[in-house]
Short mmCIF file of the C-alpha atoms (twelve columns), coordinates in Angstrom:
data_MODEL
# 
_entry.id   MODEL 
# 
loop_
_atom_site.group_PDB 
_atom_site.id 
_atom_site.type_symbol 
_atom_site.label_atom_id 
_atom_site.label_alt_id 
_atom_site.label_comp_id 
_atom_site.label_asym_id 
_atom_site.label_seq_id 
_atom_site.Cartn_x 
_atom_site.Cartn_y 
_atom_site.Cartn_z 
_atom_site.pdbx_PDB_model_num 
ATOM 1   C CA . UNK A 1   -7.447  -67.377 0.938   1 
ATOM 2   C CA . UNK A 2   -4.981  -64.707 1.634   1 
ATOM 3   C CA . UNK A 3   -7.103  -61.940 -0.175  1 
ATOM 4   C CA . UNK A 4   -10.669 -62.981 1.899   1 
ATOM 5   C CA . UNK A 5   -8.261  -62.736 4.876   1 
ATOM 6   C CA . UNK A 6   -6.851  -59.493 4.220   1 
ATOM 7   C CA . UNK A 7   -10.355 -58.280 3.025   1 
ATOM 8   C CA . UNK A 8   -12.010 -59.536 6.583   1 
ATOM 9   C CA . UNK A 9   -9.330  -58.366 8.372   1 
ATOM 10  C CA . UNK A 10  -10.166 -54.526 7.553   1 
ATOM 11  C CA . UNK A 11  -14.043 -55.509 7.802   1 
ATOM 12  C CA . UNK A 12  -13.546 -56.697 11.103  1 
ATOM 13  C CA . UNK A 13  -11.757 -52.968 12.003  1 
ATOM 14  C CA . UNK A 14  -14.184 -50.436 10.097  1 
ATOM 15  C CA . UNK A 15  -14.361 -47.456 11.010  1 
ATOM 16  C CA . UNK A 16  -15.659 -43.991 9.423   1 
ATOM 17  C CA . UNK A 17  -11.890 -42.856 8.356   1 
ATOM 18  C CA . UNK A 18  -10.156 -46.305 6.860   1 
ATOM 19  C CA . UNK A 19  -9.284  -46.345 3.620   1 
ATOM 20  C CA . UNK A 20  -8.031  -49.284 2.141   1 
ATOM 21  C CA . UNK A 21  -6.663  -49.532 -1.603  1 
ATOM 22  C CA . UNK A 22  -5.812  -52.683 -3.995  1 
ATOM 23  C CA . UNK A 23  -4.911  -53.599 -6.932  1 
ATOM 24  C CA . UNK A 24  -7.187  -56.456 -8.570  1 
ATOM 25  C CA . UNK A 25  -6.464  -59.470 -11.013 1 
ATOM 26  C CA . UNK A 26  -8.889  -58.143 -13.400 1 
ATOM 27  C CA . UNK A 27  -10.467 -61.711 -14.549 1 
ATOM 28  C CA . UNK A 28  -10.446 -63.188 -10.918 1 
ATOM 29  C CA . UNK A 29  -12.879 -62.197 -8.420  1 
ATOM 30  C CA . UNK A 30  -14.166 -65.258 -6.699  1 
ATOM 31  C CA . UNK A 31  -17.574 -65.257 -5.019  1 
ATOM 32  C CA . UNK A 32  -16.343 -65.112 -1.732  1 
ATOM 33  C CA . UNK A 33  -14.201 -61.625 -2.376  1 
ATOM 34  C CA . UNK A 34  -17.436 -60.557 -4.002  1 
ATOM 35  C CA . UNK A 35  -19.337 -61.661 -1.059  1 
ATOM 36  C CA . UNK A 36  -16.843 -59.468 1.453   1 
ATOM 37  C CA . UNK A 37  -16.291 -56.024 -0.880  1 
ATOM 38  C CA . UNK A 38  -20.012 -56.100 -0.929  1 
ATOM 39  C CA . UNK A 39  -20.266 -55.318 2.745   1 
ATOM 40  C CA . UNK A 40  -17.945 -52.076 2.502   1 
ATOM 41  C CA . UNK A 41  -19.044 -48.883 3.123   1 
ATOM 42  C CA . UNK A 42  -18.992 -46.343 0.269   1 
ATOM 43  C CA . UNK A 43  -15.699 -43.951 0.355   1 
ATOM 44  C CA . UNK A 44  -13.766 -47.135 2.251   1 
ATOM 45  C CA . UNK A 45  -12.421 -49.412 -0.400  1 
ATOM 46  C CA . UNK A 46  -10.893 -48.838 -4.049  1 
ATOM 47  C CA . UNK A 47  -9.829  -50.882 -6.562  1 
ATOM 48  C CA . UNK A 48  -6.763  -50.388 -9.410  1 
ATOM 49  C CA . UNK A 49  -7.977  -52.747 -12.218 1 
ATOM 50  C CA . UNK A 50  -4.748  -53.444 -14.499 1 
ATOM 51  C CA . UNK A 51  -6.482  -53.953 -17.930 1 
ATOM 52  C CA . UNK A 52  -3.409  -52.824 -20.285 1 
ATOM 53  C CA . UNK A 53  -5.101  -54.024 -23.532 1 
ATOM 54  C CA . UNK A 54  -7.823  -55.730 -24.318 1 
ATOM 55  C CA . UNK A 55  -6.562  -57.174 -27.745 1 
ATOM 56  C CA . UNK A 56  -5.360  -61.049 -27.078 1 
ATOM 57  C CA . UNK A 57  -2.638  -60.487 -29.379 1 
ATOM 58  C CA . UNK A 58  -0.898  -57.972 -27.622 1 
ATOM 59  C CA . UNK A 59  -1.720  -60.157 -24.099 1 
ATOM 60  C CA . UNK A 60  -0.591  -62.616 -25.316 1 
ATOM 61  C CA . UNK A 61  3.186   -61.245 -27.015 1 
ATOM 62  C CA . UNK A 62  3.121   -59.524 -23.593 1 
ATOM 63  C CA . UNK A 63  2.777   -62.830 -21.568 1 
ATOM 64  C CA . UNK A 64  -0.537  -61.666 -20.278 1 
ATOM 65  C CA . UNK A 65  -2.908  -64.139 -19.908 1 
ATOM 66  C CA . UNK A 66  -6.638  -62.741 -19.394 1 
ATOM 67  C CA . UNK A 67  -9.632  -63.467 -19.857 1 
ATOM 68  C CA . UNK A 68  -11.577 -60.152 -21.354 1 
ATOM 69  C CA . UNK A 69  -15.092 -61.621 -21.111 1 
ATOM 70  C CA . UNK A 70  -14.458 -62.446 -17.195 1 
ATOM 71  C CA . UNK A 71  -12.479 -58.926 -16.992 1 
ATOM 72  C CA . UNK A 72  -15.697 -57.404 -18.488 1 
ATOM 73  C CA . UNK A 73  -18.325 -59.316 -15.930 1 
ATOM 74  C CA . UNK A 74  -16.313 -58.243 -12.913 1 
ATOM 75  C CA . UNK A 75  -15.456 -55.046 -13.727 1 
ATOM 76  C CA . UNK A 76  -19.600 -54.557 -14.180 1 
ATOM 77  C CA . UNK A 77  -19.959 -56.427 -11.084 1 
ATOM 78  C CA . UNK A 78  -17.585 -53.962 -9.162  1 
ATOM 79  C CA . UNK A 79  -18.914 -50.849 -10.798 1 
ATOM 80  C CA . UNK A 80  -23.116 -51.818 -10.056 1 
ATOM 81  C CA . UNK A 81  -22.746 -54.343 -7.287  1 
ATOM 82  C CA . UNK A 82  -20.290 -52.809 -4.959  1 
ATOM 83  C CA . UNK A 83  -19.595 -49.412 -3.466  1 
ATOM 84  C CA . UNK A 84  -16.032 -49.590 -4.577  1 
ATOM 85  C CA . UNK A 85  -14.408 -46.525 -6.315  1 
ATOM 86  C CA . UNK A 86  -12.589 -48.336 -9.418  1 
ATOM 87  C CA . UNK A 87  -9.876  -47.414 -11.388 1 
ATOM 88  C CA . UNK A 88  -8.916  -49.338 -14.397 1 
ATOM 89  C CA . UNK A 89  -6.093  -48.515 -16.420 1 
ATOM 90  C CA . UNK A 90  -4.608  -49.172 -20.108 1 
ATOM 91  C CA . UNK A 91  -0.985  -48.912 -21.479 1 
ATOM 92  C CA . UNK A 92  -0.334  -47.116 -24.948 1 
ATOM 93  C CA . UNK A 93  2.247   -48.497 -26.898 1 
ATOM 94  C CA . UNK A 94  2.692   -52.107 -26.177 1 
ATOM 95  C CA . UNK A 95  4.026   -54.084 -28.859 1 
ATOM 96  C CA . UNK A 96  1.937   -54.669 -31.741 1 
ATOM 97  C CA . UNK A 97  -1.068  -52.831 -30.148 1 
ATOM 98  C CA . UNK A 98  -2.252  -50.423 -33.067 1 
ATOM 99  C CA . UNK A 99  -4.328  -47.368 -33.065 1 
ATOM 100 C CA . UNK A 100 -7.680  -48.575 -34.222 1 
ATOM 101 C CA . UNK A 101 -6.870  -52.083 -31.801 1 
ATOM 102 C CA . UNK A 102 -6.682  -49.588 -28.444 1 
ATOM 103 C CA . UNK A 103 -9.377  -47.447 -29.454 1 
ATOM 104 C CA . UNK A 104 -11.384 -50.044 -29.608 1 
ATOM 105 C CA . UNK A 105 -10.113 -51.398 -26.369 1 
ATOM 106 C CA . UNK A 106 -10.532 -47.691 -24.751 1 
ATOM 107 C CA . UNK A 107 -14.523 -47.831 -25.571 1 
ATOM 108 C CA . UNK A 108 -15.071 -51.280 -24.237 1 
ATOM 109 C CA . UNK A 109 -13.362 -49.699 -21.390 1 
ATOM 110 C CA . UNK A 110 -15.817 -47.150 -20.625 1 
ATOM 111 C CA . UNK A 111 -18.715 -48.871 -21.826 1 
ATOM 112 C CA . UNK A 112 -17.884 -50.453 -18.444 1 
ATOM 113 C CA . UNK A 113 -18.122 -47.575 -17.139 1 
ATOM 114 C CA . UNK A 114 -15.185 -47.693 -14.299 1 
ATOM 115 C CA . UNK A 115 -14.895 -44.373 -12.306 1 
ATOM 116 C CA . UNK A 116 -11.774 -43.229 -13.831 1 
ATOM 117 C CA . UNK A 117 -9.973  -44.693 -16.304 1 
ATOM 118 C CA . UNK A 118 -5.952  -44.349 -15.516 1 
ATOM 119 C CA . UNK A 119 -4.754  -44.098 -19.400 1 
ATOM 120 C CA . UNK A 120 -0.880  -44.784 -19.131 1 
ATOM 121 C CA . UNK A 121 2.136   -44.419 -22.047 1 
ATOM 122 C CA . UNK A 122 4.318   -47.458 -22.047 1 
ATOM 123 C CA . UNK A 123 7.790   -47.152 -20.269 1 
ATOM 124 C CA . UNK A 124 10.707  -49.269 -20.470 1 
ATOM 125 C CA . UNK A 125 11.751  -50.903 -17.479 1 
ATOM 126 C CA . UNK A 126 15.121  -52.999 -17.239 1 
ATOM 127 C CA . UNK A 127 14.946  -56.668 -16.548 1 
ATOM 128 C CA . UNK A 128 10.797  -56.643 -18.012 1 
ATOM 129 C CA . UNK A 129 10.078  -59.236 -19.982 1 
ATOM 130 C CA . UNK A 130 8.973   -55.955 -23.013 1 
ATOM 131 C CA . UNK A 131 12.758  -55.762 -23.838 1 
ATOM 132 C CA . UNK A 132 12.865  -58.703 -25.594 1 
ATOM 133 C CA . UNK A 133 10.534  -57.130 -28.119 1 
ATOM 134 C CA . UNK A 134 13.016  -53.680 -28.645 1 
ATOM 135 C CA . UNK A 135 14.115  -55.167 -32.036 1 
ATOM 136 C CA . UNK A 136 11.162  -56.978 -33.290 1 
ATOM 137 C CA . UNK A 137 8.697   -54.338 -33.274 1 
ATOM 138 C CA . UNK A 138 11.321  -51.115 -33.575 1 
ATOM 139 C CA . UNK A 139 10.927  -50.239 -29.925 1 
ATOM 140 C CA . UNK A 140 12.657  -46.424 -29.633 1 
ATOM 141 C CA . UNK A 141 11.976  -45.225 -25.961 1 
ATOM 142 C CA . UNK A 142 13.197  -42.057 -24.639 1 
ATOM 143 C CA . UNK A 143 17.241  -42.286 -23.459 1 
ATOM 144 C CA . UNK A 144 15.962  -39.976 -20.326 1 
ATOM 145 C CA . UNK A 145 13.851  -41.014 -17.241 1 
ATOM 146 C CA . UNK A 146 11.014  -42.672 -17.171 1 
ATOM 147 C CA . UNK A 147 11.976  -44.334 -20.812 1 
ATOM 148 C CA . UNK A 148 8.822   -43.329 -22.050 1 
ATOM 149 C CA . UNK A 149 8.304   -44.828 -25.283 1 
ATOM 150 C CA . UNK A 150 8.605   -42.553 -28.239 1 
ATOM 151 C CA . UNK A 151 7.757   -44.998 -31.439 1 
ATOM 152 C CA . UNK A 152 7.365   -48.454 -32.546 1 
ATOM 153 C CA . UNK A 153 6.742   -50.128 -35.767 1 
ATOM 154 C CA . UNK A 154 2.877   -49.765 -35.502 1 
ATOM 155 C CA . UNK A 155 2.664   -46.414 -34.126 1 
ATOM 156 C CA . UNK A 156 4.753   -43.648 -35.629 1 
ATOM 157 C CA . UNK A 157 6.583   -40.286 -33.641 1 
ATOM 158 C CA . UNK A 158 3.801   -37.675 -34.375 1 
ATOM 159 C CA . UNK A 159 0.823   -40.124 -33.329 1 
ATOM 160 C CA . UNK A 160 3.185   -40.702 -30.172 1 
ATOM 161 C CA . UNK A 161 3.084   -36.895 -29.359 1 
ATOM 162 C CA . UNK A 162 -1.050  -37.168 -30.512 1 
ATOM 163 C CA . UNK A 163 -1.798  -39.877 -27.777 1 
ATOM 164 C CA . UNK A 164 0.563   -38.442 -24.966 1 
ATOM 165 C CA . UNK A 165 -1.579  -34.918 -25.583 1 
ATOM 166 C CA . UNK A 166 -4.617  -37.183 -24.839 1 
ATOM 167 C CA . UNK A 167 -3.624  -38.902 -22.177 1 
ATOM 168 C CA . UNK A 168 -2.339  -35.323 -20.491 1 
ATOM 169 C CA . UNK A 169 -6.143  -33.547 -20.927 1 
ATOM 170 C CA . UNK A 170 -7.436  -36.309 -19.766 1 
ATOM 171 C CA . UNK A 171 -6.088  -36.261 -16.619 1 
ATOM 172 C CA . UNK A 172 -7.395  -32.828 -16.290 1 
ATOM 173 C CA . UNK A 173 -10.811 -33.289 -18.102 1 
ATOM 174 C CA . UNK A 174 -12.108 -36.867 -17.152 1 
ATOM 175 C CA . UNK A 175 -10.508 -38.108 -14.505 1 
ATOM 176 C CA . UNK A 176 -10.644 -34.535 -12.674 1 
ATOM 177 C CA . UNK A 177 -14.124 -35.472 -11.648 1 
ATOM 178 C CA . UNK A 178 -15.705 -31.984 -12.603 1 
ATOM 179 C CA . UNK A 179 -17.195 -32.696 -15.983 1 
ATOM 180 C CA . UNK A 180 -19.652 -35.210 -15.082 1 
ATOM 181 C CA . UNK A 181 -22.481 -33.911 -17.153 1 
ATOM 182 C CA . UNK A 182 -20.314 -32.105 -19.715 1 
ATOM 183 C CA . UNK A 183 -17.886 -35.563 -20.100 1 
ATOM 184 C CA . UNK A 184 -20.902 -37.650 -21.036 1 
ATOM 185 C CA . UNK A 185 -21.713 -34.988 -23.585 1 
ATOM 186 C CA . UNK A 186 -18.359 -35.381 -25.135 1 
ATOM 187 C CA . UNK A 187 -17.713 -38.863 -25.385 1 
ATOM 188 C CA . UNK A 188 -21.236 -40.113 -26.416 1 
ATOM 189 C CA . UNK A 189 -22.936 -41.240 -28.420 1 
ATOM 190 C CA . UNK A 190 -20.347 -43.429 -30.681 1 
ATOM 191 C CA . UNK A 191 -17.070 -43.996 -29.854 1 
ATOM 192 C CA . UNK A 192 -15.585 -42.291 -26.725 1 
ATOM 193 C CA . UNK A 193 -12.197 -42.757 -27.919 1 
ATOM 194 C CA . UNK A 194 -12.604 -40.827 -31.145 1 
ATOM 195 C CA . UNK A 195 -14.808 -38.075 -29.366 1 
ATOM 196 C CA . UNK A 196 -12.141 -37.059 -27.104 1 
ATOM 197 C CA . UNK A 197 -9.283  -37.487 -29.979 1 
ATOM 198 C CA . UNK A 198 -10.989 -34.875 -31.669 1 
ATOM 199 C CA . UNK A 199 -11.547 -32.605 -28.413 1 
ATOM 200 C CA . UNK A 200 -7.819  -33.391 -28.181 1 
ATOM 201 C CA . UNK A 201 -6.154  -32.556 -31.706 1 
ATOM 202 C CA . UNK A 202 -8.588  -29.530 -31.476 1 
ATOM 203 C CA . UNK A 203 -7.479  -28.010 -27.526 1 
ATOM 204 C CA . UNK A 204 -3.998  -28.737 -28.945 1 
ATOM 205 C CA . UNK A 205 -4.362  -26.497 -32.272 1 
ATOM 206 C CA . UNK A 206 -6.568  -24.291 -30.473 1 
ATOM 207 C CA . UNK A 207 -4.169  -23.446 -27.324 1 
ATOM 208 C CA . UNK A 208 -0.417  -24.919 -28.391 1 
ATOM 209 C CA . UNK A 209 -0.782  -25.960 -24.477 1 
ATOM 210 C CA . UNK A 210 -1.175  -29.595 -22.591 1 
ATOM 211 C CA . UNK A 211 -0.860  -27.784 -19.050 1 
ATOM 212 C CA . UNK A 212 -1.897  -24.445 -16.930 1 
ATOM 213 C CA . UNK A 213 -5.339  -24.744 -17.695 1 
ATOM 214 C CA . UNK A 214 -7.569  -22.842 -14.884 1 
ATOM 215 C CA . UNK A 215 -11.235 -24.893 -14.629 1 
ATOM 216 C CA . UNK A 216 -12.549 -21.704 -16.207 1 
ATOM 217 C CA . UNK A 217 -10.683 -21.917 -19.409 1 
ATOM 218 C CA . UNK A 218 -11.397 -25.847 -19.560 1 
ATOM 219 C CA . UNK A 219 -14.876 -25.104 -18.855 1 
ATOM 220 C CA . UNK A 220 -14.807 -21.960 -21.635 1 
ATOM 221 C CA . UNK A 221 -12.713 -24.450 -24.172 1 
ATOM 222 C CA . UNK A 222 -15.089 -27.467 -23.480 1 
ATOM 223 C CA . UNK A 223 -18.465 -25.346 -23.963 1 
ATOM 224 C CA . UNK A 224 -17.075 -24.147 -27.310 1 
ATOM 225 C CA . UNK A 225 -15.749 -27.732 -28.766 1 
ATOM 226 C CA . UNK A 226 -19.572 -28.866 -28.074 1 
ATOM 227 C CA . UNK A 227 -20.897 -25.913 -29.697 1 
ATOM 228 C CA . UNK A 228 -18.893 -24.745 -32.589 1 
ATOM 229 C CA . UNK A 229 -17.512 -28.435 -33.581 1 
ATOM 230 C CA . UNK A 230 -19.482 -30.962 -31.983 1 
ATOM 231 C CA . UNK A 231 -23.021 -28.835 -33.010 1 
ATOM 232 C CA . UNK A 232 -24.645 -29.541 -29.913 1 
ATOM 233 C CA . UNK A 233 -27.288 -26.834 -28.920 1 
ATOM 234 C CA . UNK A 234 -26.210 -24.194 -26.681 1 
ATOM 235 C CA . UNK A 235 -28.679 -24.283 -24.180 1 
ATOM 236 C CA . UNK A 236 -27.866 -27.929 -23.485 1 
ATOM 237 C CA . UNK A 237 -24.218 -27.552 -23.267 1 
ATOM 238 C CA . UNK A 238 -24.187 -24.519 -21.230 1 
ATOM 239 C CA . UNK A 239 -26.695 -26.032 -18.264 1 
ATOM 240 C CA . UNK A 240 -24.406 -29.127 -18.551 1 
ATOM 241 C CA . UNK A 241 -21.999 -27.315 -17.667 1 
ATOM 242 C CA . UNK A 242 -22.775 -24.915 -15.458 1 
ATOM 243 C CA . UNK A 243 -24.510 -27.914 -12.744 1 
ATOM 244 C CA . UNK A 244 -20.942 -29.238 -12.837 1 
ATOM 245 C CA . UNK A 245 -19.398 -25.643 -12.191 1 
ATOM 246 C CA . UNK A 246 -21.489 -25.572 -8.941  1 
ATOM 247 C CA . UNK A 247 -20.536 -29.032 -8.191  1 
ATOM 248 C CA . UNK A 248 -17.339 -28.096 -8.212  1 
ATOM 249 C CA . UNK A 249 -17.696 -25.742 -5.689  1 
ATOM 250 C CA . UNK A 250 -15.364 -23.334 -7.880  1 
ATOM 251 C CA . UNK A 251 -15.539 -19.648 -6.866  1 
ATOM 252 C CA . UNK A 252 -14.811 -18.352 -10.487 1 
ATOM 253 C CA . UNK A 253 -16.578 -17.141 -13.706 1 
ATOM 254 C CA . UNK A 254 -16.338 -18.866 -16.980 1 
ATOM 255 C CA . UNK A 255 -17.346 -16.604 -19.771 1 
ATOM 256 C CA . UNK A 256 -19.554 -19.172 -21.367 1 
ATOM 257 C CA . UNK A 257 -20.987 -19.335 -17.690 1 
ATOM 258 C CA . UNK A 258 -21.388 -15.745 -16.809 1 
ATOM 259 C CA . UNK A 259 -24.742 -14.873 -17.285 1 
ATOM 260 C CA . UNK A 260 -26.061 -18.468 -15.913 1 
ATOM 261 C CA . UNK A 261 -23.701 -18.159 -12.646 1 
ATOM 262 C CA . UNK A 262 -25.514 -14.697 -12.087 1 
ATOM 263 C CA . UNK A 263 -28.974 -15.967 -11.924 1 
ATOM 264 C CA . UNK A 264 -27.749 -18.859 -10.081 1 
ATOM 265 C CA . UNK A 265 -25.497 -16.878 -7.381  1 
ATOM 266 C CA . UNK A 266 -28.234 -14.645 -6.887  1 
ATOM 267 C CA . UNK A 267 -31.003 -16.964 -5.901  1 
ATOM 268 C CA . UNK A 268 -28.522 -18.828 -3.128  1 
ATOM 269 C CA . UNK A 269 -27.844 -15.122 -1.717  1 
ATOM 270 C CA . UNK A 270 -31.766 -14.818 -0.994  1 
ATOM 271 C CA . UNK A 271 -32.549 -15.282 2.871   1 
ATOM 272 C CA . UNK A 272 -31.899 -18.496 4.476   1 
ATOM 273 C CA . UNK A 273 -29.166 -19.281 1.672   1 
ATOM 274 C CA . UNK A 274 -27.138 -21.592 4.120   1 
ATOM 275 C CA . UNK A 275 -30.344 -24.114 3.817   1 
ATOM 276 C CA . UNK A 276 -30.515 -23.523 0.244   1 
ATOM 277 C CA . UNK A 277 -27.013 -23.924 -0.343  1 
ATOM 278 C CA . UNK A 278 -27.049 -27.003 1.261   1 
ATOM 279 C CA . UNK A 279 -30.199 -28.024 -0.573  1 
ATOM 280 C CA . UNK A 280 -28.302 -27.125 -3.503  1 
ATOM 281 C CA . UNK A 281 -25.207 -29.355 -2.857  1 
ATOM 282 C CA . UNK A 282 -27.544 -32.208 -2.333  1 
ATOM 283 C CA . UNK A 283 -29.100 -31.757 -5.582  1 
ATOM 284 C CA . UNK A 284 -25.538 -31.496 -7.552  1 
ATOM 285 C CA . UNK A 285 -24.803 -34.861 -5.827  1 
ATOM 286 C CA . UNK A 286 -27.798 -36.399 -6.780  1 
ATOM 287 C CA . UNK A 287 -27.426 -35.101 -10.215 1 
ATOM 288 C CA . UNK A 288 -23.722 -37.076 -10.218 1 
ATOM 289 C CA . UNK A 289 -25.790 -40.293 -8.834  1 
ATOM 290 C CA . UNK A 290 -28.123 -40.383 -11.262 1 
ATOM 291 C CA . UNK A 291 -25.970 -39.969 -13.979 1 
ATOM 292 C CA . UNK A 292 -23.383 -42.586 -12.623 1 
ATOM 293 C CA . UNK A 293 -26.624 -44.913 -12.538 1 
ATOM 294 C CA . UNK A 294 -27.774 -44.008 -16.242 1 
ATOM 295 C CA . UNK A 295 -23.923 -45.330 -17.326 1 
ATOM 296 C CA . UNK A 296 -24.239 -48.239 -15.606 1 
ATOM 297 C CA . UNK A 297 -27.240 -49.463 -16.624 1 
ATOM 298 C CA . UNK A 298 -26.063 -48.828 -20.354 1 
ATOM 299 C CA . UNK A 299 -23.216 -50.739 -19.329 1 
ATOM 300 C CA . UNK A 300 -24.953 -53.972 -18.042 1 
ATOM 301 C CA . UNK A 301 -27.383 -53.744 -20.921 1 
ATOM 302 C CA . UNK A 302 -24.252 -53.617 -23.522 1 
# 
């Protein structure tokens, strides 16, 4: 009752600049919530989804009680149904949670296809019910602030270091929201988790870096992952690519990118280039639309 109220309370007040942001019980979304977020307007309403882990085990341990098949029909129902922007997020390192258990969590994740997925490294907090499993499982968390976690009986030091790498080029390569094309390259087909390991352990042995990253060096180190490791044909990869670049509205020039960006800047300098550059943003959105439908109608069928 208090959630419709809330919920009809900023319906009642729309207007073209609110912005209103909650956090969701992931397997409870009556009808009649469903019935309200339906009626917002896109770009007025998002949605933190706190998944953690989808293994019942480590709900459970955790005193989580959720149910992943409901979790999974809402969080379709949010992503296809609604014009909600959705985050969902899950927690590396929880007790007992394994490698191969959150990588397999991680792709039914994004088989949902949620519009970013908020991958966080498990802190210790005092007076959280996690404490009481610091002996059982070897919990060793870093003596500094935040008490990030630094190893546990199921997940060693170095894969620690591995999986906080990840989660940092990530951030900058997923959830950034300029790879749309080049992202769906990377992570499919098979499993999205192990794609962007790889892309991961390679950026780190090919850079020794996990920050100060311009978009043209992402987009330079991304184009040659695809090519030289991945195999994927040039061509592809590059016009991926570059229709993100322009989506981005980025000034720069990516050397992968240079000779594509010429032909590309040169056409939108021809005469009445304000209407094609306009033209031109419509298209990049479009392109984003279309491939934000193709994922979700993967994800429904799945």
């Amino acid at each position: 009752e208090n959630s419709v109220r809330i919920l009809q309370f900023f319906l009642d007040r729309m207007a073209p600049d609110l912005f209103v942001h909650f956090e969701v019980v992931p397997d409870s979304l009556p009808d009649r919530l469903k019935a309200l977020i339906a009626q917002f307007p896109p770009g007025s309403l998002q949605f933190e989804v706190g998944i953690q882990s989808f293994n019942p085990e480590v709900q459970q341990r955790n005193s989580r009680k959720q149910d992943n098949d409901k979790t999974a029909d809402n969080l379709r129902w949010l992503v296809n149904e609604s014009q909600a922007h959705v985050h969902a997020d899950l927690i590396f390192g929880l007790p007992g949670e394994t490698l191969d258990s959150f990588a397999a969590g991680f792709d039914r994740l994004y088989e949902l296809a949620p519009h970013e997925i908020q991958f966080g490294i498990l802190k210790r907090l005092r007076g959280t019910p996690i404490t009481r499993h610091t002996d059982g499982f070897a919990m060793a968390y870093d003596p500094q602030t935040p008490y990030t976690i630094l190893q546990n009986s199921t997940i060693d030091f170095p894969t620690m270091q591995r999986i906080n790498r990840f989660a940092r080029y990530w951030e900058m390569v997923a959830n950034s929201g300029r790879f749309a094309q080049g992202l769906k390259l990377l992570l499919e087909p098979g499993s999205a988790f192990g794609h962007f390991l790889g892309f991961s352990d390679w950026l780190w042995q090919t850079t020794g870096k996990t920050h100060e990253f311009s978009l043209e060096k992402l987009v330079d180190l991304l184009c040659a992952h695809l090519i030289e490791v991945r195999g994927l044909a040039g061509g592809e990869v590059r016009n991926a690519l570059l229709a993100d670049y322009l989506a981005s509205g980025a000034r720069g020039r990516p050397q992968t990118l240079a000779e594509l960006l010429g032909g590309a800047r040169a056409a939108a300098a021809q005469p009445h280039g304000s209407r094609q550059g306009a033209a031109r943003q419509g298209r990049h959105v479009g392109q984003q639309a279309a491939h934000r439908d193709e994922i979700q109608k993967a994800a429904a069928a799945a």
